[in-house]
C-alpha positions as CSV (number, residue, x, y, z in Angstrom):
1,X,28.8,-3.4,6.0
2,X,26.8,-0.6,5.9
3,X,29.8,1.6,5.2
4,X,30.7,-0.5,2.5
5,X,27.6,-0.3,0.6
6,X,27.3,3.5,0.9
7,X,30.8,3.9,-0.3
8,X,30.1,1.6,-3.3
9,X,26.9,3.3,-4.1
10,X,28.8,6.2,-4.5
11,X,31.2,4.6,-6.5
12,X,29.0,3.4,-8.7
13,X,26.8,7.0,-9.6
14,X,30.4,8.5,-10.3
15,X,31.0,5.8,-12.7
16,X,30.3,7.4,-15.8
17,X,27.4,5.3,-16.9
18,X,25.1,6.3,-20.1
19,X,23.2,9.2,-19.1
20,X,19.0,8.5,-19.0
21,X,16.8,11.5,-19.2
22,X,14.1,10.2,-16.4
23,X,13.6,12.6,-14.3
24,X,12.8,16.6,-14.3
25,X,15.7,17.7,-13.1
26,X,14.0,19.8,-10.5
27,X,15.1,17.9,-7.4
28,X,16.3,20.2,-4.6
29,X,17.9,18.0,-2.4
30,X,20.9,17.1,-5.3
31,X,23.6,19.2,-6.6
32,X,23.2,19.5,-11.0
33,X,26.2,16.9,-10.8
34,X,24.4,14.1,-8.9
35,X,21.2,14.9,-9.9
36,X,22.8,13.2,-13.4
37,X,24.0,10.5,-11.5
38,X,21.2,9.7,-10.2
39,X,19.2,9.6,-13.1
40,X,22.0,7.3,-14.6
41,X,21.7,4.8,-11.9
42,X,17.9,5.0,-11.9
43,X,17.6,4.3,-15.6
44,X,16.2,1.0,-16.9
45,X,18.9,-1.7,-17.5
46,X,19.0,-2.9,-20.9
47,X,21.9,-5.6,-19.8
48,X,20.2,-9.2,-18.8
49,X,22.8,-11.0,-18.9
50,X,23.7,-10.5,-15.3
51,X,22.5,-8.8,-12.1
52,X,22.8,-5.0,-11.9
53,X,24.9,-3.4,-9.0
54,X,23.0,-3.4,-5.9
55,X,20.2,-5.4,-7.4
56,X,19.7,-7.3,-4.4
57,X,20.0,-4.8,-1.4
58,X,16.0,-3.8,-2.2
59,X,16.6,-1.4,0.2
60,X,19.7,0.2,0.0
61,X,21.6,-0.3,3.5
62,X,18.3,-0.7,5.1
63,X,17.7,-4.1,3.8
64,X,17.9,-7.1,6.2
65,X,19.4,-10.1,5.8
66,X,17.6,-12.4,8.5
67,X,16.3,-15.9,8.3
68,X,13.7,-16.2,5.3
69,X,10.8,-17.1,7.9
70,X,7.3,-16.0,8.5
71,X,9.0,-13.3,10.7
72,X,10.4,-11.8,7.3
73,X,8.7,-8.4,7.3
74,X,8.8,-7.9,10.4
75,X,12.5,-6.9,11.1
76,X,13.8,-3.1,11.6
77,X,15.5,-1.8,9.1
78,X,19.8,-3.1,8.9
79,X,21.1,0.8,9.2
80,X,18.7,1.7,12.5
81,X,20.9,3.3,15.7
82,X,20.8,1.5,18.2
83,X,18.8,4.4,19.9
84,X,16.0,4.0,16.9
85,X,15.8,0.3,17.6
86,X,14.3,1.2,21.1
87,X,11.8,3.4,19.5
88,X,10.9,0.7,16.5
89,X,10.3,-1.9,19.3
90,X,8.0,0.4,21.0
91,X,6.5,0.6,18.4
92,X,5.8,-2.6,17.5
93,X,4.7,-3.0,21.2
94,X,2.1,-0.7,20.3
95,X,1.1,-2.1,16.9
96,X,0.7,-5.2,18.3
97,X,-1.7,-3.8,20.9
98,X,-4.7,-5.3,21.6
99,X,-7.6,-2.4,22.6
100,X,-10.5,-3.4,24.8
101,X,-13.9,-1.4,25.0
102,X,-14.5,1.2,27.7
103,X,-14.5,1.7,30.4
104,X,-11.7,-0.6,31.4
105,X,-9.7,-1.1,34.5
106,X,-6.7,-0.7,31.5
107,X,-7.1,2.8,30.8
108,X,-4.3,3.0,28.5
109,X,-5.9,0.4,26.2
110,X,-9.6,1.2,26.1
111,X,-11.6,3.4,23.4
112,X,-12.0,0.5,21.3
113,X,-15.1,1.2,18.3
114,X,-17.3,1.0,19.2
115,X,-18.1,-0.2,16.1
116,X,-14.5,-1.5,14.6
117,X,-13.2,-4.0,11.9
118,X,-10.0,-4.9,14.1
119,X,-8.6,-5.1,17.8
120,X,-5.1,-4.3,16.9
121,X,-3.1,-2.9,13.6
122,X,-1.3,-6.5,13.9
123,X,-4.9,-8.0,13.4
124,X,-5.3,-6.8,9.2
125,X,-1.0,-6.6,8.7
126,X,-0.8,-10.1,10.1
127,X,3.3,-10.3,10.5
128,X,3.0,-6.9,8.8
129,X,2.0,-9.4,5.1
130,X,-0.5,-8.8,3.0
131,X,-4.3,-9.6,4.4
132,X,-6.6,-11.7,2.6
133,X,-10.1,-12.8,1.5
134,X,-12.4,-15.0,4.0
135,X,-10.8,-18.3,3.2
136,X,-14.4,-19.7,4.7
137,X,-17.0,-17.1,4.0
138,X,-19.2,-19.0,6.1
139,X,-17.2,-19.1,9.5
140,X,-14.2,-16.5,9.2
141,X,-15.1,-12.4,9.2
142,X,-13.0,-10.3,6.9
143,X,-10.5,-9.8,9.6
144,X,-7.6,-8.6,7.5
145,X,-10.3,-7.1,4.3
146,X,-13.5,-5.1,4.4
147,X,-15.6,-2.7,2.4
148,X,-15.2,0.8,1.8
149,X,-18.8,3.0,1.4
150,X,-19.4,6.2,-0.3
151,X,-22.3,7.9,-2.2
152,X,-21.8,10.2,-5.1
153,X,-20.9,13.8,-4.2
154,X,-24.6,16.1,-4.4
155,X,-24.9,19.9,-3.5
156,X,-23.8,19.0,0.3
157,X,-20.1,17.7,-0.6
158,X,-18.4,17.4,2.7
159,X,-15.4,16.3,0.8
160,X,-11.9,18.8,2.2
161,X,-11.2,20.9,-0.9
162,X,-8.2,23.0,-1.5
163,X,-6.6,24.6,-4.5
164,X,-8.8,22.0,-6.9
165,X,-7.9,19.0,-5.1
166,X,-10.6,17.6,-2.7
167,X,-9.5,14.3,-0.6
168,X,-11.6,11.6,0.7
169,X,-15.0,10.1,0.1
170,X,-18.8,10.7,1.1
171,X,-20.1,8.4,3.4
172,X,-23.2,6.3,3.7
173,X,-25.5,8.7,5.6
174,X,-25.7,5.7,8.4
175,X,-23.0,3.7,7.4
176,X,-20.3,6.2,7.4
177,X,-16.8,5.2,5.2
178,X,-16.6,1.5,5.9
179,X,-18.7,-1.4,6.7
180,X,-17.4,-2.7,10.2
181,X,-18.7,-6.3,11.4
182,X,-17.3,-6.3,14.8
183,X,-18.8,-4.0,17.7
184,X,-18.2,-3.7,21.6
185,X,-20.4,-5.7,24.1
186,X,-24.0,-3.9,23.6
187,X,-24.1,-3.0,20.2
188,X,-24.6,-4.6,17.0
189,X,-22.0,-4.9,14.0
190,X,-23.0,-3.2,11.0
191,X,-23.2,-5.9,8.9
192,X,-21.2,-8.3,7.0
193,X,-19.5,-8.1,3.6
194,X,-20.7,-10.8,1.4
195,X,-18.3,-12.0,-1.6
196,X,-19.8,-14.4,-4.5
197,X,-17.4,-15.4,-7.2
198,X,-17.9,-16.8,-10.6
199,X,-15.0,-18.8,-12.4
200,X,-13.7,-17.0,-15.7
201,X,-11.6,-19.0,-17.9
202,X,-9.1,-17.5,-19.4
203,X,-7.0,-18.9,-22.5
204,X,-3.6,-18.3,-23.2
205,X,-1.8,-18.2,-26.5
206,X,-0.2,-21.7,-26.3
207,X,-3.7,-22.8,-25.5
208,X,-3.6,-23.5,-22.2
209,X,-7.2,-22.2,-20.1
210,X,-6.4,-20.4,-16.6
211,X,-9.4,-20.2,-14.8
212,X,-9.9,-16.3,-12.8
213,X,-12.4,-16.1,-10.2
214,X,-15.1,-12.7,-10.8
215,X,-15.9,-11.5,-7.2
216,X,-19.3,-9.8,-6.8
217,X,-20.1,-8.1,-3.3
218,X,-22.9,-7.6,-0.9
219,X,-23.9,-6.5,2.2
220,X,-25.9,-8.9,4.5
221,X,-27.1,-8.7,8.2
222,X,-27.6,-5.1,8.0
223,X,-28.4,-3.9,11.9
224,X,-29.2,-0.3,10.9
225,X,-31.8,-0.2,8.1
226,X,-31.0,-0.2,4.4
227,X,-27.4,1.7,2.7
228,X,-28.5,4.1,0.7
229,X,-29.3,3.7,-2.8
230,X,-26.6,5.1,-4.7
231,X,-24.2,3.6,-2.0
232,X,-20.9,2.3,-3.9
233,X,-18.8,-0.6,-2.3
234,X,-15.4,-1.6,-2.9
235,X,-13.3,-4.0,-1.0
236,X,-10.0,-3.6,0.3
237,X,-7.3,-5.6,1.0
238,X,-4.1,-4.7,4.4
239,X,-1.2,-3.7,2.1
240,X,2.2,-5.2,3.2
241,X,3.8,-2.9,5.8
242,X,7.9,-3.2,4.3
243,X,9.7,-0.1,2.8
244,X,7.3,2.7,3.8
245,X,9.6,5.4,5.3
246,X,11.2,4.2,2.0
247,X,8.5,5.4,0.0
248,X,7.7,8.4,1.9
249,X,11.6,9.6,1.1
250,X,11.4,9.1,-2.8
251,X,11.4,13.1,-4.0
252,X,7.9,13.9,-5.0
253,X,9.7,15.4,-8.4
254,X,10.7,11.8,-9.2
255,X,7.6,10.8,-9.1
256,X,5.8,13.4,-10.9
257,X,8.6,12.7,-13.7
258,X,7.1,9.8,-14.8
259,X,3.2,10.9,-15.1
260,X,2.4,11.5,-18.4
261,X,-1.6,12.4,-17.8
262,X,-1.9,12.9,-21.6
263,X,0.3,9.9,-23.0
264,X,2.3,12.8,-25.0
265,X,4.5,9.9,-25.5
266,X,1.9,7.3,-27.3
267,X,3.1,4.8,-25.0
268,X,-0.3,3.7,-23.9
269,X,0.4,4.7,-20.7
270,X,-1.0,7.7,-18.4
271,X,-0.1,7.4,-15.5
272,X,-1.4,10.2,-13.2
273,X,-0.2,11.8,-9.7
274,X,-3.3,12.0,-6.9
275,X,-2.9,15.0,-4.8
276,X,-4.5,15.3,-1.6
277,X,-4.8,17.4,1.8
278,X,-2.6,16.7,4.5
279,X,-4.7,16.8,7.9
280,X,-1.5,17.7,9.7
281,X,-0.4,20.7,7.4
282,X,-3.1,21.4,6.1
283,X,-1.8,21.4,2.6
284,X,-2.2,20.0,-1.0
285,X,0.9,17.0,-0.9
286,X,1.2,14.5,-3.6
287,X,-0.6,11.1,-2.4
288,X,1.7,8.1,-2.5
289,X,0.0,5.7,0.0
290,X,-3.2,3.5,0.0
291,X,-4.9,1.2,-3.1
292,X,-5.9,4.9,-4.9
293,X,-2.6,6.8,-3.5
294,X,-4.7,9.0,-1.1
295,X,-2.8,9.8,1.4
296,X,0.4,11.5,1.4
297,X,2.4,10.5,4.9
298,X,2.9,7.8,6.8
299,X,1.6,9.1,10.1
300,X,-2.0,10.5,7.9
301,X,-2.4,6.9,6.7
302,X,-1.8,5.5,10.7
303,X,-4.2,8.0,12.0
304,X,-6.9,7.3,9.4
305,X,-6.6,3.4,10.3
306,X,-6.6,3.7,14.2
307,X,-10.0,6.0,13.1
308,X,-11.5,3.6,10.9
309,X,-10.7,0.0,11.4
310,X,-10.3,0.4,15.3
311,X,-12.3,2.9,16.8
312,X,-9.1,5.0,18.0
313,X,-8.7,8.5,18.4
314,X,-5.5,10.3,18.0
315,X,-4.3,13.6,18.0
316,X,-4.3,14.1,14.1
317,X,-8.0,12.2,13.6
318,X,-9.6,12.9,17.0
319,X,-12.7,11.0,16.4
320,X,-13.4,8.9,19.7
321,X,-16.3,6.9,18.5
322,X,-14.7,5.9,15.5
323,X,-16.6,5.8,11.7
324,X,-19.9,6.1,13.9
325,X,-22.3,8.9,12.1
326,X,-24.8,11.1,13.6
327,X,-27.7,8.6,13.1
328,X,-26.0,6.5,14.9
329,X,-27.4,7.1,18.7
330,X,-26.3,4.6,19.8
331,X,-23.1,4.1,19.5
332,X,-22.6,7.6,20.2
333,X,-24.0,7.3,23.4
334,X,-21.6,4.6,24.7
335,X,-18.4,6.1,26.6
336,X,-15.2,6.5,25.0
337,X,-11.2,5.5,25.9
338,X,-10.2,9.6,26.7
339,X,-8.4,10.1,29.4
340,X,-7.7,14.1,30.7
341,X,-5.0,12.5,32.7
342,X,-3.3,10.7,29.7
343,X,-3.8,13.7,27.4
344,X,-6.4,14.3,24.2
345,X,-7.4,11.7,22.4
346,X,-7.8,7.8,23.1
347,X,-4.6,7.2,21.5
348,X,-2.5,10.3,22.2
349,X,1.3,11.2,21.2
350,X,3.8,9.4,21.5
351,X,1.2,6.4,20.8
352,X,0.8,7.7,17.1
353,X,4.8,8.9,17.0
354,X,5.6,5.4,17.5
355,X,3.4,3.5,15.2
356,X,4.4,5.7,12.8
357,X,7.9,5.2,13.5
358,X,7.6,1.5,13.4
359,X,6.0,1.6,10.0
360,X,8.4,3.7,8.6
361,X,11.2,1.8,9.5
362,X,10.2,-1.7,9.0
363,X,13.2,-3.2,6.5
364,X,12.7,-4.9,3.3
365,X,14.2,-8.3,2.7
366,X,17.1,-9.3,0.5
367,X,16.3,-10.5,-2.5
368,X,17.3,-13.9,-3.2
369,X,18.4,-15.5,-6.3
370,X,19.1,-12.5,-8.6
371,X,21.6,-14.5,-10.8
372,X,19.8,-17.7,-11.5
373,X,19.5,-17.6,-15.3
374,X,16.0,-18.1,-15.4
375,X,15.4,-15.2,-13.2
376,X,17.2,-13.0,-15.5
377,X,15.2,-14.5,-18.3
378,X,12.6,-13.5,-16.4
379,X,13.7,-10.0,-16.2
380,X,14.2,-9.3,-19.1
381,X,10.6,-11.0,-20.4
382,X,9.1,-8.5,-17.5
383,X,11.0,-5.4,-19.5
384,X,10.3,-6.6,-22.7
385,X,6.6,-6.6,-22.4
386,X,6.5,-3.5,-21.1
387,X,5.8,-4.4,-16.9
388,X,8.5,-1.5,-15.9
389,X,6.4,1.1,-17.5
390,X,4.7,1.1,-14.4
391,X,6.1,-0.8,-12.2
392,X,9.4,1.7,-11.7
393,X,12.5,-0.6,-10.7
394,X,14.3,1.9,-8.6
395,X,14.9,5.1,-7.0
396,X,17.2,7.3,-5.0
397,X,15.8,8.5,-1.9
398,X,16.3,12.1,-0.7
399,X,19.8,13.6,0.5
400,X,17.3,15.8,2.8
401,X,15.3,12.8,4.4
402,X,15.4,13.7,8.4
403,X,15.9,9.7,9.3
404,X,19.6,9.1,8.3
405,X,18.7,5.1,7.9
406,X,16.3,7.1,4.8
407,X,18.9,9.4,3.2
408,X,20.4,8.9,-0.3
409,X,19.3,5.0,-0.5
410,X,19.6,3.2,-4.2
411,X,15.4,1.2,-3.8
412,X,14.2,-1.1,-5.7
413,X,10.4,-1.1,-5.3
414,X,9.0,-1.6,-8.5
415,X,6.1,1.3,-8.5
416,X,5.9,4.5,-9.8
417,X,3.3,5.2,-6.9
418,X,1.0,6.7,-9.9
419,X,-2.6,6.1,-10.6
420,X,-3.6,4.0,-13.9
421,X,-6.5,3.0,-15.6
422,X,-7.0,-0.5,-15.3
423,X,-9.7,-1.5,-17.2
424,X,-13.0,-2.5,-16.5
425,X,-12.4,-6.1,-15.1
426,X,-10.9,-4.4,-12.0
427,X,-13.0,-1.0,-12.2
428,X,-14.7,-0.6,-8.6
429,X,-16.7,2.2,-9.9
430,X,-16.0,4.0,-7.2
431,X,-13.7,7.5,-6.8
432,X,-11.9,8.2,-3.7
433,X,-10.5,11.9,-4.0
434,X,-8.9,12.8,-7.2
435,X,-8.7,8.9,-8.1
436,X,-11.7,7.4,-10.4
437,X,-13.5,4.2,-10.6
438,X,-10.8,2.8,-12.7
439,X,-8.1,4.0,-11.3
440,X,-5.4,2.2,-8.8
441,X,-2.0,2.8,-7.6
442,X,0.3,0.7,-9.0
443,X,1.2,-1.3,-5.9
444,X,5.1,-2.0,-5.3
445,X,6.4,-5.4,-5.9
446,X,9.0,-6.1,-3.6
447,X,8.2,-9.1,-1.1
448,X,6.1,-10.6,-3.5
449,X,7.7,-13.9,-3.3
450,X,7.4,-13.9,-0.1
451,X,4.0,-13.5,0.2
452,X,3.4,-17.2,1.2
453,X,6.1,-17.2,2.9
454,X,4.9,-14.6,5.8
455,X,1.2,-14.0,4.9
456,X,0.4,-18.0,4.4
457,X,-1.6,-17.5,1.2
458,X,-0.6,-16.1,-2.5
459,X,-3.3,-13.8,-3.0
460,X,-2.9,-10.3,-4.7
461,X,-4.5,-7.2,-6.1
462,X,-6.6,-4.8,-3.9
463,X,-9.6,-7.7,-3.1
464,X,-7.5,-10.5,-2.8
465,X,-9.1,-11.9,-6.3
466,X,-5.8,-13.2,-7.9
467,X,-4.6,-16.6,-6.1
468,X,-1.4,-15.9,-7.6
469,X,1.1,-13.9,-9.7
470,X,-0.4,-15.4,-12.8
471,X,-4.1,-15.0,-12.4
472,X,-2.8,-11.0,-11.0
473,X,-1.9,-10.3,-14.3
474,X,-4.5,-11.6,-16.5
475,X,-6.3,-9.0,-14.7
476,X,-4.5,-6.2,-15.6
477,X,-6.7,-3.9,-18.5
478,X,-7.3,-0.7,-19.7
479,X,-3.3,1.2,-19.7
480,X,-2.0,-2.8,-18.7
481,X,-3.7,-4.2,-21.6
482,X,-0.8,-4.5,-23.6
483,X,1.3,-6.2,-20.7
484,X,-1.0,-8.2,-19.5
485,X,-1.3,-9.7,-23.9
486,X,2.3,-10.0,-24.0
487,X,2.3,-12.1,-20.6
488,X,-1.1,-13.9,-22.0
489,X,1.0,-14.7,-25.6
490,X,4.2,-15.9,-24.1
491,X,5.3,-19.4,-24.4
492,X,4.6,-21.5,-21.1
493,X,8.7,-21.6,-20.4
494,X,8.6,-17.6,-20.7
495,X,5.9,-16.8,-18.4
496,X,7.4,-19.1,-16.2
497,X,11.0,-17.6,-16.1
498,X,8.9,-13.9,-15.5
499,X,7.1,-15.5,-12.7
500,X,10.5,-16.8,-10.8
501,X,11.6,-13.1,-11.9
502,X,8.6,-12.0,-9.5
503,X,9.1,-15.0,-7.3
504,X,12.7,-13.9,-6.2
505,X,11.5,-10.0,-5.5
């Protein structure tokens, strides 16, 4: 099967089709001659009349073809090794892990916090879905969403800086990054995030009135004095977990292809690359994952969330009590999970090797239904008003990816993985590294119709706001604005076809 595909792919970039000039030509891993191909595959279709080659195998060879369940993130990728499967499982052993406070009769699974927002990595990627607002803000926490902190950069910016590129945010002086409403036996949570929405109607140009909700946010409970006055807050979301190592393979030139900082083009559109510093290398790399695209690697991203929703050290963020700052005595004082025996950090390799492993390989789902006319419709309604200028169809991943189930894969994400304004209505005023307080990533869209599916709920954007595809793009502003009045004019059958168009992604 596998075999097949790969052969076809190849098949199909020597086919002679209309060259597209979308890309820099400056990719190393490609010879001039498939460097064209290549950029001919990954041009945007302008034939809806049928599905393009490939258009359902979202991810290339790696895409699974399982039972459309609640289990349908959660399967390795199709083209693993048998030997790889072993290390995904291990993986997922370990993502799944529950970690208990110390000390603990299970050494191996203590260090937890001690302040935390989650016991396990499985606990905000439920079925490695998207996480969601409180459906009861009264008797559920968070759980799978809670609020960054920062305070404005002053004279004392501990921010990393390198080459012009800083990465990161300033803390709350007590709070640190993140409000966390959980804590270990002894010590009190933080606090608890506190959302308030308002009902904004919205009415379209066949007249019909969609009603958006306006979230507001607060902090209540606090158990360590007041946040600090210029303290900024802005809710986040757990990200679906499918296609990463996918991602993390797509040639940074690619990428940097489609930013056009300046809209030279008078497209509306400026989409922007974040750069950041890689903890490991200690280099400026070009950011690709997170709700602002600030961090660059799979294994950074890991690190940073067994640091800051659980209370884990690692080898790349040894930080044993967690997001706990100095005025914080308390929980400073309290023991941590480190083990000399079991080597440095509470979480020490090949705990992170794995989990990284496991994210990177996790498949992506076949897409279903990519002939039905009114998903073509649909299609082309999402090209027409303008949705692939951001959200990037497809891309070949590297020739020189080390993980062979990565290499030379046709993807279908729909992202360019760049920063865009988007307007005030979704503006958290906040900026997290090179990123401002309007920026966002444009997130991918694959698995988005199967959001209910696995996650149990339809809600999207980085706080959960939008109850569905429909209310998601009313929200869209500021570089989107033009999309998002195109959707908004559309007669009711139209936006319906582009909605089954997302539906069957």
């Amino acid at each position: 099967m596998h075999a097949r595909l790969t052969i076809a792919l190849v098949a199909l970039l020597a086919s002679g089709l209309a060259f597209a000039e979308t890309g820099t030509g400056a990719r190393t891993d490609l010879t001039q001659k498939d460097l064209a191909r290549v950029q001919a595959v990954t041009a945007p279709t302008r034939d809806f009349s049928k599905p393009e080659s490939f258009e359902a195998k979202s991810a290339g060879a790696g895409t699974t073809t399982k039972i459309v369940n609640a289990d349908a993130f959660s399967h390795f990728m199709a083209n693993l090794s048998f030997e790889q499967e072993e290390s995904f499982k291990l993986g997922n052993a370990l993502f799944r892990k529950l970690w208990v406070s110390s000390p603990s009769s299970t050494q191996a699974s203590d260090g937890l916090g001690p302040l935390f927002n989650a016991r396990a990595c499985q606990s905000c990627h439920l079925k490695d879905g998207r996480g969601h607002t409180p459906f009861d803000a009264t008797r559920e926490s968070g759980v799978s969403m809670f609020l960054r902190l920062s305070v404005p950069p002053g004279d004392n910016d501990t921010r990393l800086a390198l080459d012009g590129v800083v990465a990161g945010e300033i803390g709350d002086p007590v709070y640190g990054t993140q409000l966390q409403d959980f804590a270990v036996p002894g010590l009190k949570a933080e606090g608890r995030m506190v959302v308030d929405y308002t009902d904004l109607p919205v009415t379209l140009g066949d007249g019909s009135v969609v009603m958006l909700r306006q979230p507001a946010y607060s902090v209540a409970d606090l158990a360590y004095g007041p946040l600090a006055d210029a303290v900024m807050l802005s809710p986040r979301v757990a990200p679906q977990m499918i296609g990463l190592g996918l991602v993390e393979e797509i040639p940074p030139e690619d990428i940097l292809a489609l930013a056009d900082p300046d809209d030279l083009n008078g497209d509306g559109i400026s989409g922007r690359a974040n750069w950041t510093i890689d903890p490991e290398s200690g280099s400026v790399m070009l950011g690709r994952f997170g709700w602002k695209a600030g961090m660059a690697t799979i294994r950074s991203q890991s690190a940073a969330a067994f640091a800051g929703d659980i209370g884990i050290s690692t080898p790349l963020v040894n930080l044993p009590h967690g997001d706990c700052t100095e005025r914080q005595t308390e929980c400073l004082a309290l023991p941590t999970g480190e083990q000399a025996r079991l080597g440095v950090s509470e979480a020490p390799d090949p705990v992170l090797d794995l989990v990284t492993f496991y994210s990177q390989t996790l498949g992506v789902p076949e897409r279903r239904d990519v002939g039905e006319p009114a998903v073509l419709r649909g299609k082309a309604a999402f090209y027409g008003a303008g949705c692939a200028s951001c959200h990037t169809p497809k891309f070949v991943t590297s020739r020189a990816a080390e993980n062979p189930a990565h290499k030379f894969q046709l993807i279908w994400p729909y992202s360019d993985f760049l920063l865009h304004d988007m307007g005030e209505g979704l503006a958290d005023h906040r900026p997290e590294g090179l990123a401002d307080g309007y920026e966002w990533r444009t997130p991918p869209l694959w698995g988005i119709g199967l959001t209910q599916t696995v996650s149990g709920h339809t809600q999207l954007l980085h706080d959960g706001r939008a109850r569905n595809a429909t209310e998601a793009i009313l929200w869209h502003g500021g570089e989107a604005q033009a999309a998002r009045d195109a959707f908004a004019g559309m007669e009711k059958s139209t936006r319906d076809d582009l909605i089954a168009f997302l539906e069957s992604l």
